[in-house]
MARLO-234179 format. One record per atom (N, C-alpha, C, O): residue number from 1; chain; x, y, z. Coordinates in steps of 0.2 Angstrom, whole numbers. Layout:
residues N
(NUM, "A", (X, Y, Z))
...
***
This chain:
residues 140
(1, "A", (4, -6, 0))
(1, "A", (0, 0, 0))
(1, "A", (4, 6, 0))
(1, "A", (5, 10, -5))
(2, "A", (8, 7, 6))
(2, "A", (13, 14, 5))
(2, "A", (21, 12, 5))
(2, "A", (22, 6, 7))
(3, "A", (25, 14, 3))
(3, "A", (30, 10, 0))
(3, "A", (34, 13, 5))
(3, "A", (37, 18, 2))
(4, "A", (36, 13, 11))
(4, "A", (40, 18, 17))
(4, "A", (44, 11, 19))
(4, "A", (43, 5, 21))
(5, "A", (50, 15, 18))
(5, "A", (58, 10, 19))
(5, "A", (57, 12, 27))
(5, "A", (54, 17, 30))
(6, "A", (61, 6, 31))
(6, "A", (65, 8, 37))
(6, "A", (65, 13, 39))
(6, "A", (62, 15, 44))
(7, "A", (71, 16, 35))
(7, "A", (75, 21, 37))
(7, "A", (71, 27, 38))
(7, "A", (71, 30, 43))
(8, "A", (66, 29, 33))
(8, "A", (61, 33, 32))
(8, "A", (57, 32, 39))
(8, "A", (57, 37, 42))
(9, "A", (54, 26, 41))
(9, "A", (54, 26, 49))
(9, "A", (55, 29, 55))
(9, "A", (52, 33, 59))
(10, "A", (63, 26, 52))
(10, "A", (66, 29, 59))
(10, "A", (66, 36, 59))
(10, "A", (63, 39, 64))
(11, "A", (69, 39, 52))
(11, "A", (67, 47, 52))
(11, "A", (61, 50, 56))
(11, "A", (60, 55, 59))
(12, "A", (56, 46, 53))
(12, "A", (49, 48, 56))
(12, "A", (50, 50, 63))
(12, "A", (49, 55, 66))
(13, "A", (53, 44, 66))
(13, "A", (51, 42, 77))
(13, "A", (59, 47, 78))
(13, "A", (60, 46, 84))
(14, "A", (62, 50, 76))
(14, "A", (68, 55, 77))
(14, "A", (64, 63, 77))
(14, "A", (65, 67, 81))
(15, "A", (61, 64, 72))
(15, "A", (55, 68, 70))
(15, "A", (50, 71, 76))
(15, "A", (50, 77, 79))
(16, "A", (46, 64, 78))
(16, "A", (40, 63, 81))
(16, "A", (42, 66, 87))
(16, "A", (40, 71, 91))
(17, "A", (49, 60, 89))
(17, "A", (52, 63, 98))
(17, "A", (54, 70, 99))
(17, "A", (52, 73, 104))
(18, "A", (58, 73, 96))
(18, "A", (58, 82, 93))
(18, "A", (52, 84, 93))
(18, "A", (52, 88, 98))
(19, "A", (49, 84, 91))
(19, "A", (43, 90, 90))
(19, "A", (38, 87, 98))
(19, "A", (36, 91, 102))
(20, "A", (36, 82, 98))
(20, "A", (32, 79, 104))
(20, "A", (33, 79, 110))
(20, "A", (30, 81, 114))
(21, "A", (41, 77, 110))
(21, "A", (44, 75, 119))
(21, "A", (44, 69, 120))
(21, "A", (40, 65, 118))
(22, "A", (49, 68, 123))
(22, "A", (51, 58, 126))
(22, "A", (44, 59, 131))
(22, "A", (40, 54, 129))
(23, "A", (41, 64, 135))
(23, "A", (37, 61, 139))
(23, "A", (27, 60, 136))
(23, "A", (22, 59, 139))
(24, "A", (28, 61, 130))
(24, "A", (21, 61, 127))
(24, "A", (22, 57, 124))
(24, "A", (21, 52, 127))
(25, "A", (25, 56, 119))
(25, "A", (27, 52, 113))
(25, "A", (23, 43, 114))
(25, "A", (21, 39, 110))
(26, "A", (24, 42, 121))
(26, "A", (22, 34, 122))
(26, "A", (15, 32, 123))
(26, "A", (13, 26, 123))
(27, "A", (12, 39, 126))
(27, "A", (5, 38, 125))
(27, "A", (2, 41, 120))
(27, "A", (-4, 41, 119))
(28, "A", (7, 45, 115))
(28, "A", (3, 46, 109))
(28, "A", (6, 38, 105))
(28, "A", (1, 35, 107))
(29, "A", (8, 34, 103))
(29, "A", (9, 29, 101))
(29, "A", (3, 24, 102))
(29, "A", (0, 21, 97))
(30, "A", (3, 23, 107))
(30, "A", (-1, 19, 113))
(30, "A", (-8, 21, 109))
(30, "A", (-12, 17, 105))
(31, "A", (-9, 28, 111))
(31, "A", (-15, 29, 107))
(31, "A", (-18, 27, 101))
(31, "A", (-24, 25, 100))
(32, "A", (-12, 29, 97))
(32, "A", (-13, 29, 89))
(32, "A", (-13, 20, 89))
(32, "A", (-16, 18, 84))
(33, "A", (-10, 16, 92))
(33, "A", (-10, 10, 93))
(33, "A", (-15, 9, 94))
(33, "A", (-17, 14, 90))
(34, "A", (-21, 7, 98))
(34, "A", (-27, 8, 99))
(34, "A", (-33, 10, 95))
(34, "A", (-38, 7, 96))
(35, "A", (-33, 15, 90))
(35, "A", (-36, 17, 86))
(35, "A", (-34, 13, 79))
(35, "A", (-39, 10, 76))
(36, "A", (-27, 12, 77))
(36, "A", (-27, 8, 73))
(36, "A", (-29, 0, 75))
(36, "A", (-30, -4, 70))
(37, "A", (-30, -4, 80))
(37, "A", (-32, -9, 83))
(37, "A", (-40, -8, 80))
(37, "A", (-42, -13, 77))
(38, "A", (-45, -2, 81))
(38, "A", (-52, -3, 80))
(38, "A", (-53, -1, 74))
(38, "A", (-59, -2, 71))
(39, "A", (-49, 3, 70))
(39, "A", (-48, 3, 61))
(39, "A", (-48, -3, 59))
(39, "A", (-52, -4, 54))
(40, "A", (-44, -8, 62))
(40, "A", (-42, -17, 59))
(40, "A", (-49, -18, 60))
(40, "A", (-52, -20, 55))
(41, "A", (-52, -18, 66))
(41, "A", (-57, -23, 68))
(41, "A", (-64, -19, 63))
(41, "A", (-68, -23, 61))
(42, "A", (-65, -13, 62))
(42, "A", (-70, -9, 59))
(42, "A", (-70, -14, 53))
(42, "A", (-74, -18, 52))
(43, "A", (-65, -14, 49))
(43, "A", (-63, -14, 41))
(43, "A", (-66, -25, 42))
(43, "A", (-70, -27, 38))
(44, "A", (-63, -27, 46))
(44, "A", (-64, -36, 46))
(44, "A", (-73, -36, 46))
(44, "A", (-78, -37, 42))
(45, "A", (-73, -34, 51))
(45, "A", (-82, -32, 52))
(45, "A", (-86, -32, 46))
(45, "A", (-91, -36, 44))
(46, "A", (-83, -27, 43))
(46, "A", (-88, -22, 37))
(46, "A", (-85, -29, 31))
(46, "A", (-90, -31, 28))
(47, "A", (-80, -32, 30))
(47, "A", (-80, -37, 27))
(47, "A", (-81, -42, 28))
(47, "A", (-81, -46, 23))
(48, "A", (-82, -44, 34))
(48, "A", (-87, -52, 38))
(48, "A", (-95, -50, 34))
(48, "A", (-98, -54, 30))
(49, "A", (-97, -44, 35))
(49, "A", (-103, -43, 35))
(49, "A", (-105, -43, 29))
(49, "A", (-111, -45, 27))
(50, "A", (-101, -40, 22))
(50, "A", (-102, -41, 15))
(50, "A", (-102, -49, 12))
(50, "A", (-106, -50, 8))
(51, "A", (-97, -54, 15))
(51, "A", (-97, -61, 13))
(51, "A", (-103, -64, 16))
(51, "A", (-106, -69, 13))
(52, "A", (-107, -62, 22))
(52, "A", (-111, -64, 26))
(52, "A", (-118, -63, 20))
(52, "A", (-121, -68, 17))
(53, "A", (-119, -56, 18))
(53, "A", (-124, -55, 14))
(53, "A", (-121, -60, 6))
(53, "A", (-125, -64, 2))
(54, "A", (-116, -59, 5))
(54, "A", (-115, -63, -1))
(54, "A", (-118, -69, -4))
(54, "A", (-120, -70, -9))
(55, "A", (-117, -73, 4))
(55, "A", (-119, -78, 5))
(55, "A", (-126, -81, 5))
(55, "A", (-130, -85, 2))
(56, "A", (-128, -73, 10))
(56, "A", (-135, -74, 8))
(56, "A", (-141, -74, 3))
(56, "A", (-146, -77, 1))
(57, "A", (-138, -68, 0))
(57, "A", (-139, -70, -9))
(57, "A", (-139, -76, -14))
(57, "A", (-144, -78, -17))
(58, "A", (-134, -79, -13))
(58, "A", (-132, -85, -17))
(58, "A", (-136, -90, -12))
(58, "A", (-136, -96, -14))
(59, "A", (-140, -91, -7))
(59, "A", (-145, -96, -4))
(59, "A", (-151, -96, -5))
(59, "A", (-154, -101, -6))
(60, "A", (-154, -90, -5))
(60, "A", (-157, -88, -8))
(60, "A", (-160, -89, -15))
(60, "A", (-165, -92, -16))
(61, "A", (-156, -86, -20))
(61, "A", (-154, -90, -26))
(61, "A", (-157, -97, -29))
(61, "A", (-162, -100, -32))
(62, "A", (-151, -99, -25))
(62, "A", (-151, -107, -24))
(62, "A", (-159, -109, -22))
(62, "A", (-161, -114, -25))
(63, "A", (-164, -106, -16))
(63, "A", (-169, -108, -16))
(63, "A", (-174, -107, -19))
(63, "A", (-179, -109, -17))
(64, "A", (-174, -103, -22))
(64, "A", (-179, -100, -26))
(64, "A", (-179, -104, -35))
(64, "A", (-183, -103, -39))
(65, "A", (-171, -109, -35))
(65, "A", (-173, -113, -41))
(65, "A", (-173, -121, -38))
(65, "A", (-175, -125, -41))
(66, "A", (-172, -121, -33))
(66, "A", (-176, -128, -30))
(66, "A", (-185, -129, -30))
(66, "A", (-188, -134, -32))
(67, "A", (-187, -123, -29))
(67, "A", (-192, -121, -26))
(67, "A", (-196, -123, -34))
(67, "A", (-202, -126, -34))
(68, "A", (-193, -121, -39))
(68, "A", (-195, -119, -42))
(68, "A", (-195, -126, -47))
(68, "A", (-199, -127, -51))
(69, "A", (-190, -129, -45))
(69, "A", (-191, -136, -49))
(69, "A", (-194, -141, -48))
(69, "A", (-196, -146, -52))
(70, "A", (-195, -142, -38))
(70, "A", (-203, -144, -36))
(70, "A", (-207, -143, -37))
(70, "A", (-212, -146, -34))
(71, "A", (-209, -136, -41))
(71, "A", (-216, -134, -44))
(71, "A", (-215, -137, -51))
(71, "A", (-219, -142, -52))
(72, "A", (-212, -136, -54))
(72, "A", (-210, -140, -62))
(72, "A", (-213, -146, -61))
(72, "A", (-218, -148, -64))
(73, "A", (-209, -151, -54))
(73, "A", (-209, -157, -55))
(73, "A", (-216, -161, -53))
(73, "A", (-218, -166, -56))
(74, "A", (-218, -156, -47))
(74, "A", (-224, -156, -46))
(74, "A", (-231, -158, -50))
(74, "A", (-235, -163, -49))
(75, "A", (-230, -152, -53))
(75, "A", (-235, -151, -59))
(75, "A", (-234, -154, -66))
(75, "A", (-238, -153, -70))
(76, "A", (-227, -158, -66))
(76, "A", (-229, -165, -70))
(76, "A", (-231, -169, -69))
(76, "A", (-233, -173, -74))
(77, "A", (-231, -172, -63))
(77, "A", (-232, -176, -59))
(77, "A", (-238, -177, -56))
(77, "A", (-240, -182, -53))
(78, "A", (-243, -170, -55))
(78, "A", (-251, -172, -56))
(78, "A", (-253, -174, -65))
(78, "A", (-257, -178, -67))
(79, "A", (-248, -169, -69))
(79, "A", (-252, -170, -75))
(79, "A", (-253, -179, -78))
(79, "A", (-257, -182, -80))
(80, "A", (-246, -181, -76))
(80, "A", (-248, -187, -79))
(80, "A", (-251, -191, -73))
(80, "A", (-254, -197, -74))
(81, "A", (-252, -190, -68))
(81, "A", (-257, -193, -63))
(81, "A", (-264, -194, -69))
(81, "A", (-266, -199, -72))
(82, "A", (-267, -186, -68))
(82, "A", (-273, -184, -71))
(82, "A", (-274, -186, -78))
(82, "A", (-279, -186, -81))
(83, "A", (-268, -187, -81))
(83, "A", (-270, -191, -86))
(83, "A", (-272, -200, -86))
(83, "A", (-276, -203, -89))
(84, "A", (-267, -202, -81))
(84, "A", (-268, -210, -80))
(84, "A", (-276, -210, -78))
(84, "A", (-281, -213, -81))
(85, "A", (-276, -207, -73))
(85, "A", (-283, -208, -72))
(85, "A", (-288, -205, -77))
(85, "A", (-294, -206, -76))
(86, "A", (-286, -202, -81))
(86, "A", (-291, -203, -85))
(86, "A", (-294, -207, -91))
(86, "A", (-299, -208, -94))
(87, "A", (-287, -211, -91))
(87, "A", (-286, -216, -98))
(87, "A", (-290, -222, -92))
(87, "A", (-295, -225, -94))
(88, "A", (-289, -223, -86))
(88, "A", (-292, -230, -82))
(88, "A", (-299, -229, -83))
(88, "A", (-303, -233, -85))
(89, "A", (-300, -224, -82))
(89, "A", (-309, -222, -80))
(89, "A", (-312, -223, -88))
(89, "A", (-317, -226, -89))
(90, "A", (-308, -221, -92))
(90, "A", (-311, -220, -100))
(90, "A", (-310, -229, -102))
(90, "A", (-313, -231, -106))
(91, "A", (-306, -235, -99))
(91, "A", (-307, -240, -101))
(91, "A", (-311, -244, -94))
(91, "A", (-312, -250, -93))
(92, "A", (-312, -240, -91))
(92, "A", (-318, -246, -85))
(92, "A", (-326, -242, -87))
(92, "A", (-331, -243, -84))
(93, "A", (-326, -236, -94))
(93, "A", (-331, -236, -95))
(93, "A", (-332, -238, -102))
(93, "A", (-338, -238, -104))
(94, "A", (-327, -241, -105))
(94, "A", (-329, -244, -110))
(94, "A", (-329, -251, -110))
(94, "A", (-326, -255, -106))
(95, "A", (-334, -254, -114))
(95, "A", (-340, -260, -112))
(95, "A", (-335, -264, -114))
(95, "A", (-331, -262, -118))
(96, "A", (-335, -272, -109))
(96, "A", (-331, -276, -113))
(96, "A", (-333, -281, -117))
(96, "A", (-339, -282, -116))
(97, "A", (-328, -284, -124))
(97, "A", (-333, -286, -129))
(97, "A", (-335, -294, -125))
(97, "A", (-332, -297, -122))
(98, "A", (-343, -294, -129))
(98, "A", (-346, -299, -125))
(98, "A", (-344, -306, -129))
(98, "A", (-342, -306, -134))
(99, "A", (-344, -312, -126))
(99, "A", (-344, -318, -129))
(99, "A", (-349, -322, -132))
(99, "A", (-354, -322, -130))
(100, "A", (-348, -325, -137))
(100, "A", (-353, -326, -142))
(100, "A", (-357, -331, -139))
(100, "A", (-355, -336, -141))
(101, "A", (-362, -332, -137))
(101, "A", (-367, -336, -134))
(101, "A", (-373, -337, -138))
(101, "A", (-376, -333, -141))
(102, "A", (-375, -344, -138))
(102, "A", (-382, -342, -143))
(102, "A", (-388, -339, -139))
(102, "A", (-393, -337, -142))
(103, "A", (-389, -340, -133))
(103, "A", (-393, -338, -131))
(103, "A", (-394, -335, -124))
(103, "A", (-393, -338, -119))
(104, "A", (-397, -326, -124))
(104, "A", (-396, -326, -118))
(104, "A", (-399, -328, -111))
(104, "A", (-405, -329, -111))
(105, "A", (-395, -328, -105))
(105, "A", (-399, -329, -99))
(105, "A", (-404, -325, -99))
(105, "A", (-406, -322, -103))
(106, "A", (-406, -325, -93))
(106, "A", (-412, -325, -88))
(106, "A", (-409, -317, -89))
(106, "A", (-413, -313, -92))
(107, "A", (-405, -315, -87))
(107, "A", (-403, -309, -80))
(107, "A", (-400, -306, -86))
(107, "A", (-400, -300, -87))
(108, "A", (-396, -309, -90))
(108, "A", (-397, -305, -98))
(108, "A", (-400, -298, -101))
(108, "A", (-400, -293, -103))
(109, "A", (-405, -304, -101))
(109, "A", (-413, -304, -103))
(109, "A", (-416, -298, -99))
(109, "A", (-417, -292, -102))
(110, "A", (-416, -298, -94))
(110, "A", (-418, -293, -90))
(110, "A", (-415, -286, -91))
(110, "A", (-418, -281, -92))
(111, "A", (-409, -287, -90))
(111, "A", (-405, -280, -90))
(111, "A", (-405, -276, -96))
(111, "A", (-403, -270, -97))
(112, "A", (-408, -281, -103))
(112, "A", (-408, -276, -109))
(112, "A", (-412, -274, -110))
(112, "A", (-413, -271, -115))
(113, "A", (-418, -276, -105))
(113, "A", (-424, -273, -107))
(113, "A", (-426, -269, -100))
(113, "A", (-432, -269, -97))
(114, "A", (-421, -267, -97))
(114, "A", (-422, -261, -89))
(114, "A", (-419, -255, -94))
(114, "A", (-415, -254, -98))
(115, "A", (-422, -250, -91))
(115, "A", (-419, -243, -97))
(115, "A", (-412, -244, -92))
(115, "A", (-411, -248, -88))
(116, "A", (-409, -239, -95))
(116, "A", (-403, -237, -96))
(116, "A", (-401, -233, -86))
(116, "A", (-395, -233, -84))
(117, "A", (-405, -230, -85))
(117, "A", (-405, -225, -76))
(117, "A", (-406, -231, -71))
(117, "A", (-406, -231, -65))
(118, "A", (-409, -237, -74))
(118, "A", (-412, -244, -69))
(118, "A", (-401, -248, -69))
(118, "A", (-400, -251, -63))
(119, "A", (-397, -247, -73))
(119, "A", (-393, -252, -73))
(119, "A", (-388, -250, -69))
(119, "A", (-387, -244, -68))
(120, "A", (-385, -253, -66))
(120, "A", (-380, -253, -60))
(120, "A", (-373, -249, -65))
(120, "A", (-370, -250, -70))
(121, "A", (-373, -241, -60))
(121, "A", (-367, -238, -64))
(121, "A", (-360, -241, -64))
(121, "A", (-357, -244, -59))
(122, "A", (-358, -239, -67))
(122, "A", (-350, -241, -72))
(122, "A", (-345, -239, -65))
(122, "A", (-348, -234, -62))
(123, "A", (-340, -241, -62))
(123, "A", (-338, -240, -58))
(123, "A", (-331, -233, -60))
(123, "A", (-327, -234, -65))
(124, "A", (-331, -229, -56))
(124, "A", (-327, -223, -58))
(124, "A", (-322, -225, -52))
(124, "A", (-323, -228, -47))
(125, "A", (-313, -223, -57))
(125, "A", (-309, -224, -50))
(125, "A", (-306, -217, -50))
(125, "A", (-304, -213, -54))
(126, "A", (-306, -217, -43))
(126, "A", (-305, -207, -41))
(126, "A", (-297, -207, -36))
(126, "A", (-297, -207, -30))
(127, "A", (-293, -206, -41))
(127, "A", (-286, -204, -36))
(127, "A", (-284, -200, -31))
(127, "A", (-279, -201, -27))
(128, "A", (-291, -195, -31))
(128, "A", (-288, -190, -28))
(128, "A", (-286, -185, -25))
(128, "A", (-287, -182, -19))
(129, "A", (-280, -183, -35))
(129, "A", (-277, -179, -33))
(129, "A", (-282, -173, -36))
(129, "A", (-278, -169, -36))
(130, "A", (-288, -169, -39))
(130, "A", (-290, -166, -40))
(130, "A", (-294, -163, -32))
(130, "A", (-298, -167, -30))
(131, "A", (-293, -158, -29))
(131, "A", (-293, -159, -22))
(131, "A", (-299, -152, -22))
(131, "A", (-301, -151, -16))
(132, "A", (-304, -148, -28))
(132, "A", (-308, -146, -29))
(132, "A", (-316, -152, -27))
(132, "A", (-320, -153, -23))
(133, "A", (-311, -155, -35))
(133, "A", (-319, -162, -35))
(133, "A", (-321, -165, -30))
(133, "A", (-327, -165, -28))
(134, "A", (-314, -168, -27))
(134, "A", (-315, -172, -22))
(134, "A", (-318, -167, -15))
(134, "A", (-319, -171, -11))
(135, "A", (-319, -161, -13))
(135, "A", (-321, -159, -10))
(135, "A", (-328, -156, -9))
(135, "A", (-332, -155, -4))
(136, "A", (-331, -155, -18))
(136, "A", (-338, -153, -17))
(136, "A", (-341, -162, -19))
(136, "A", (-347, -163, -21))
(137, "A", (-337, -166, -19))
(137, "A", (-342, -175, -19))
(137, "A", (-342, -175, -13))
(137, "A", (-347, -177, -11))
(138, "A", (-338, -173, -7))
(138, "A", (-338, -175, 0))
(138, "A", (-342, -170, 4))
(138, "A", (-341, -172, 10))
(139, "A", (-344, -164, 4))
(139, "A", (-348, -160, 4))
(139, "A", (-354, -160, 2))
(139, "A", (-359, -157, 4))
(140, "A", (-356, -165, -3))
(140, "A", (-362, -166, -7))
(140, "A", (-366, -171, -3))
(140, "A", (-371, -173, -5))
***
């Protein structure tokens, strides 16, 4: 920082004691010692306290793309939920093909001549994750 040789020093404290006196000189030192002692400690502080914020910055950061890729991951992870279920539900409503029989039963017989609101519904399966739906069927 300042480029002061020794000798330049010494001149200095040959200087200082002249102008000051042997009997001040040690507690102007002392003094100036001590001041320069809470200059170091100001300056470490002011520099503890910017890496501290630094830090805090970059955590921050860092949680806000975590944050951000459990939302990502999230919201794929209902989509293909809500898609399975809807391909399950779309094939437990479609009819399975019947077997060729020449004649039908009894109970056959019956059920295709019951309308259509008489017949036992089609079984829906409900995962869940829709947490509206599932709220006004349980309220209902």
């Amino acid at each position: 920082m300042f480029d002061i040789a020794f000798s330049e020093l010494i001149l200095i404290a040959l200087v200082a004691l002249v102008v000051i006196g042997p009997e001040r000189l040690p507690r102007l030192a002392r003094t100036a010692g001590h001041l320069l002692g809470r200059l170091q400690r100001y300056v470490g502080d002011v520099k503890a306290d910017i890496n501290r914020e630094i830090q805090l910055e970059e955590l921050k950061k860092m949680q806000q793309e975590v944050e951000a890729s459990a939302r990502s991951f999230e919201s794929s992870v209902t989509q293909d939920l809500s898609s399975m279920e809807s391909e399950l539900n779309k094939a437990l409503a479609e009819p399975e093909p019947a077997e060729a029989s020449p004649e039908p039963t009894s109970s056959e017989a019956a059920s295709e001549s019951e309308p259509e609101e008489a017949r036992t519904p089609i079984p829906q399966l409900e995962l869940g994750f829709d947490s509206e739906q599932s709220a006004e069927k349980k309220n209902a």
